[in-house]
MIFI-310212 format. One record per residue (C-alpha): x, y, z; residue in three letters. Coordinates in steps of 0.05 Angstrom, whole numbers, m for minus. Layout:
BEGIN
{east X; north Y; up Z; type ala}
...
//
This chain:
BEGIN
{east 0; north 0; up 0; type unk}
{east 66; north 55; up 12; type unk}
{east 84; north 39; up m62; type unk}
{east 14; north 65; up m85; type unk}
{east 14; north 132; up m46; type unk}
{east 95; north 142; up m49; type unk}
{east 81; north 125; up m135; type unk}
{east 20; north 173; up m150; type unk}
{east 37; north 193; up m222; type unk}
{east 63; north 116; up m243; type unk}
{east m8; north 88; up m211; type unk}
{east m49; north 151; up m247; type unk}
{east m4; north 140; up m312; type unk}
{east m19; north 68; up m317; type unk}
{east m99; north 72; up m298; type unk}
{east m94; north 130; up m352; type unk}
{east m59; north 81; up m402; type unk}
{east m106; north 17; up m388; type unk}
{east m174; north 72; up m398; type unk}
{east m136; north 95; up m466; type unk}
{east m123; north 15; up m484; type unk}
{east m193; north m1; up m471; type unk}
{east m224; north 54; up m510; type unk}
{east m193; north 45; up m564; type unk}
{east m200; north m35; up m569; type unk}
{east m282; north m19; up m558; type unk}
{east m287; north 28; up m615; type unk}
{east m237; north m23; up m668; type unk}
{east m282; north m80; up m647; type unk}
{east m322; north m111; up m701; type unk}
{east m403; north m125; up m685; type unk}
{east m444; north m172; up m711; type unk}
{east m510; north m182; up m706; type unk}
{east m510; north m259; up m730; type unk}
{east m448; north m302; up m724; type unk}
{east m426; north m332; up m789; type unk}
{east m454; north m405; up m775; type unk}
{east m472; north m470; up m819; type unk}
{east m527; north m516; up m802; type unk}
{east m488; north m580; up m821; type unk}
{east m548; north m597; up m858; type unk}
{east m570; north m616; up m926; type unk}
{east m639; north m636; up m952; type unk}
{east m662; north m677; up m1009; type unk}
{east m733; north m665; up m1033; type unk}
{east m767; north m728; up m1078; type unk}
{east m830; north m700; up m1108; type unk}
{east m897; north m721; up m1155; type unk}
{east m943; north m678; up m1180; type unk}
{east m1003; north m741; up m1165; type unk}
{east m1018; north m771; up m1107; type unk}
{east m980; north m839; up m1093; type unk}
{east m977; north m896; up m1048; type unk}
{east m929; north m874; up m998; type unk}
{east m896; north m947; up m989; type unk}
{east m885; north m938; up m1077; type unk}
{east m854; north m868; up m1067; type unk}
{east m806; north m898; up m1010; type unk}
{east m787; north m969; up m1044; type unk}
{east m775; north m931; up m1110; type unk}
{east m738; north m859; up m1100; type unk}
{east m721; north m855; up m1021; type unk}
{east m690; north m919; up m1018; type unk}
{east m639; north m913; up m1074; type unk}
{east m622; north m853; up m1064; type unk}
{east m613; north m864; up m986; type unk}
{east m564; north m918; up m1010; type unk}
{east m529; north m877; up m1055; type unk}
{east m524; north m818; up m997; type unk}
{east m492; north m873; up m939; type unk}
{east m432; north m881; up m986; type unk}
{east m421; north m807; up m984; type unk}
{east m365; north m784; up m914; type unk}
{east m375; north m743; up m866; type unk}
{east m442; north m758; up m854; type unk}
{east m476; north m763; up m780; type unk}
{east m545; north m784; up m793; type unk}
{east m598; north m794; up m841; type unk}
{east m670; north m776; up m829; type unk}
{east m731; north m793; up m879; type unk}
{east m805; north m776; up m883; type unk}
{east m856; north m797; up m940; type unk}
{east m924; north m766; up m951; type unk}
{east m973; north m780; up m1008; type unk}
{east m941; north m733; up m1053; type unk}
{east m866; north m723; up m1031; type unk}
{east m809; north m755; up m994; type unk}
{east m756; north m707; up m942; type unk}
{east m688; north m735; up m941; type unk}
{east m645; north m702; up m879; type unk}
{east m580; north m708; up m878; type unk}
{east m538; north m681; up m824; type unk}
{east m465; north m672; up m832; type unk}
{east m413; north m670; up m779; type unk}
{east m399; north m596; up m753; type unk}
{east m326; north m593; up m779; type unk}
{east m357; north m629; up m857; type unk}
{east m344; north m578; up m913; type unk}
{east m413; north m561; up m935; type unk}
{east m399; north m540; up m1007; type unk}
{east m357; north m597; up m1019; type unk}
{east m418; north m646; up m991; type unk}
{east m469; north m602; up m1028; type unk}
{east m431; north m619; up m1097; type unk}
{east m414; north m689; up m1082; type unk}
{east m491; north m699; up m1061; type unk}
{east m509; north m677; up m1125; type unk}
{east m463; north m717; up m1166; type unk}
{east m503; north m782; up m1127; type unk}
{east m574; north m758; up m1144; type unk}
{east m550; north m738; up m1214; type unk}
{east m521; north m812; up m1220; type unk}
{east m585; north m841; up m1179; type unk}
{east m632; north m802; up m1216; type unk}
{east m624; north m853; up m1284; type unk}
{east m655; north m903; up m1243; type unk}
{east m718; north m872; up m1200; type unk}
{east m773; north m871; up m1250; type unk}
{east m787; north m816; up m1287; type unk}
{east m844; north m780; up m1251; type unk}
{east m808; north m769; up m1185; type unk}
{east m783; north m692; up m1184; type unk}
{east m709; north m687; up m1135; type unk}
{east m685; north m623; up m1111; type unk}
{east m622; north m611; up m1061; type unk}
{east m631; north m556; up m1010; type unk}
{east m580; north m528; up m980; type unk}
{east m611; north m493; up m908; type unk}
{east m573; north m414; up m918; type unk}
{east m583; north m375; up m846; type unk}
{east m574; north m313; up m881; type unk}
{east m640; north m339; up m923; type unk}
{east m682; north m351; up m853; type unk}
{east m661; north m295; up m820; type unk}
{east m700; north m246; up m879; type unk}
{east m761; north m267; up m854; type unk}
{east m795; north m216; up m801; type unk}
{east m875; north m226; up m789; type unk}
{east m913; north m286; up m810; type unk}
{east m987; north m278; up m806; type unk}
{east m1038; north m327; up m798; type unk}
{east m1105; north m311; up m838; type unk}
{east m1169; north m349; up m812; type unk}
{east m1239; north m345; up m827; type unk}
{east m1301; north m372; up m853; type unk}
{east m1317; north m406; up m924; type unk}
{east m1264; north m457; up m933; type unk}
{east m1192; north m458; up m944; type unk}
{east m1196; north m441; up m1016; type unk}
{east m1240; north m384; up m1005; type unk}
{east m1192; north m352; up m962; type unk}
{east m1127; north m364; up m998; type unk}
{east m1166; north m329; up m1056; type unk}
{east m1185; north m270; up m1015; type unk}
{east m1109; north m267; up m985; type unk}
{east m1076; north m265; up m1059; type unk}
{east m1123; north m220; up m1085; type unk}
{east m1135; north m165; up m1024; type unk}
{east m1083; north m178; up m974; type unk}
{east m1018; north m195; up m1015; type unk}
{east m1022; north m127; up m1060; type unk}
{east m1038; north m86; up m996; type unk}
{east m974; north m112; up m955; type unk}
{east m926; north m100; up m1022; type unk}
{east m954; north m30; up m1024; type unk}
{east m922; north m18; up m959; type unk}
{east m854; north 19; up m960; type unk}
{east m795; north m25; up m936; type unk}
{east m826; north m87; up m951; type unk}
{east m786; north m129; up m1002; type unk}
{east m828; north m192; up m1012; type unk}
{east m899; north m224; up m985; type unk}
{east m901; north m304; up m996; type unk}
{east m980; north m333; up m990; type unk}
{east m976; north m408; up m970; type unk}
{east m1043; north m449; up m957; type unk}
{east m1097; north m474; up m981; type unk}
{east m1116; north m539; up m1024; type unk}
//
């Protein structure tokens, strides 16, 4: 405690030095609002514009193109789900995978798989982009009387055109109905 009080200037000199330090690292420090993260995750969509056996859709598309995914690296699981009109691959990647590099190599094994899945099965790859998810603000959930179709008519033709006549609003998306 005598070297503080015999040491004034050094002690006010250093506090003075440490405030300047600090300062100046606060106002050369980068912000950002969202880190810059990957969802390990890539997602295969199998689609038909009819309605089909669910069992047919999985024993013809899903199946060989699962099979064609488990031969790819890297990969941590594999999730499916079939409806009557599409099948939802998952695929989730380990957290240190290159994503680009399993993006293109996915691709190249639908594009091979895709000679042998009959002809009326649509396949997309979707890559999930946070920058993409983040865009989105206010969802709003229309309800009302009339049926579904009568409302998804009165949404695209009265609601949709109101909402993109508003300043500062880039894009409206309807989705609903039959």
């Amino acid at each position: 405690m005598d070297f503080i009080l015999k040491r004034r200037i050094f002690i006010s000199m250093l506090f003075i030095g440490l405030t300047m330090l600090g300062y100046v690292s606060y106002k050369k420090l980068s912000v950002e609002l969202l880190p810059n993260a990957q969802l390990p995750t890539l997602i295969v969509q199998v689609g038909t514009p009819l309605e089909m056996d669910p069992s047919y859709i999985e024993s013809q598309a899903i199946v060989p193109i699962e099979g064609a995914i488990g031969t790819l690296e890297g990969i941590e699981k594999i999730e499916s789900n079939i409806t009557s009109q599409y099948g939802t691959i998952i695929i989730y990647y380990n957290q240190n995978a290159n994503l680009k590099y399993a993006n293109l190599k996915l691709q190249e094994k639908i594009d091979i798989v895709k000679s042998t899945i009959p002809a009326e099965f649509i396949i997309n790859v979707i890559k999930i982009d946070l920058k993409q998810l983040t865009n989105q603000f206010i969802t709003l959930q229309v309800r009302g009387e009339g049926g579904v179709d009568r409302i998804r008519n009165i949404a695209d033709r009265e609601l949709k055109p109101e909402f993109e006549n508003i300043s500062g609003i880039a894009g409206v998306q309807i989705y609903g109905g039959l």
